[in-house]
C-alpha positions as MATLAB code, in Angstrom:
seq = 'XXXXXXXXXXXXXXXXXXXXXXXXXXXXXXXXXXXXXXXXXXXXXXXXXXXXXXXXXXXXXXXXXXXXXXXX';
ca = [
       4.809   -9.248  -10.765;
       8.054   -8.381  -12.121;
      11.032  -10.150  -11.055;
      13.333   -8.291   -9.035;
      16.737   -7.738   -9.712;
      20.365   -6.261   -8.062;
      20.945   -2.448  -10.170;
      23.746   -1.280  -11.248;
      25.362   -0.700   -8.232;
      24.367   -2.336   -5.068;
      22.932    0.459   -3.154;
      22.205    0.225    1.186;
      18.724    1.040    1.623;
      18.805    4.474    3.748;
      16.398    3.811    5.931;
      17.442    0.374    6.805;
      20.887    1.671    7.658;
      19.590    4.232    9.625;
      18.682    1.930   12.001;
      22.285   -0.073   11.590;
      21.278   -2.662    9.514;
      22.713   -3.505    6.088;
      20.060   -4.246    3.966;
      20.939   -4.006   -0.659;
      18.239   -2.888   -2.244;
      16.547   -3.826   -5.560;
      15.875   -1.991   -8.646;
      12.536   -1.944  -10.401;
      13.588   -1.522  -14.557;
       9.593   -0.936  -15.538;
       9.115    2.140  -12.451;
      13.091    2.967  -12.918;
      13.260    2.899   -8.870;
      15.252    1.196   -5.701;
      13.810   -0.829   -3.244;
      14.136   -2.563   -0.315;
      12.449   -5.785    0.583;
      12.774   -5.511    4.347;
      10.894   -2.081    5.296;
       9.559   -1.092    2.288;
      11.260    1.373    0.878;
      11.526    3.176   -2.566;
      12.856    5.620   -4.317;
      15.126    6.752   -7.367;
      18.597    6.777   -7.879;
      19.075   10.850   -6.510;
      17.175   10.365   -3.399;
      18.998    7.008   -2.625;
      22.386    8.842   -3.027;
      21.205   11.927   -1.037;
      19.853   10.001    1.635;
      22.773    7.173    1.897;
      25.087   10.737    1.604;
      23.170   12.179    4.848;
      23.752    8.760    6.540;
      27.760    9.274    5.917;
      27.633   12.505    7.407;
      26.168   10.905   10.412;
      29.150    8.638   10.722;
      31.530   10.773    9.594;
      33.487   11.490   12.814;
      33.487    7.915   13.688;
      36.960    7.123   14.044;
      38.415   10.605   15.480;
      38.923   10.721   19.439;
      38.196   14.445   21.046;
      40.188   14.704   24.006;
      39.595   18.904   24.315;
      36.302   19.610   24.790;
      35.954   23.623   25.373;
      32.516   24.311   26.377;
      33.357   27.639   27.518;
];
């Protein structure tokens, strides 16, 4: 088995952080794709980013308080 190793950036596994954990995942050179040792994950590069970018849109309003809500 190959040894695993950090990529070139250190990228949060989506579905990990989904679930509010931060987990880094690992890069296979030979497959070219990310992984994570903790649930199993894998993927490449693009579907890291896109997933990881749908997780920031998640917590994107985070830190803004709505005091208006109009319902009507």
């Amino acid at each position: 088995m190959a040894q695993a190793g950090k990529g070139k950036l250190n990228y949060r596994c989506p579905s990990c952080f989904m679930r509010d954990i931060d987990m880094d995942m690992f890069y296979d050179k030979d497959k070219k794709e990310y992984y994570c040792l903790r649930c199993q994950y894998r993927g490449s590069e693009e579907d890291v980013l896109q997933k990881n970018e749908m997780a920031r849109f998640r917590y994107g309003a985070m830190y803004e308080r709505y005091t208006k809500f109009d319902f009507d």
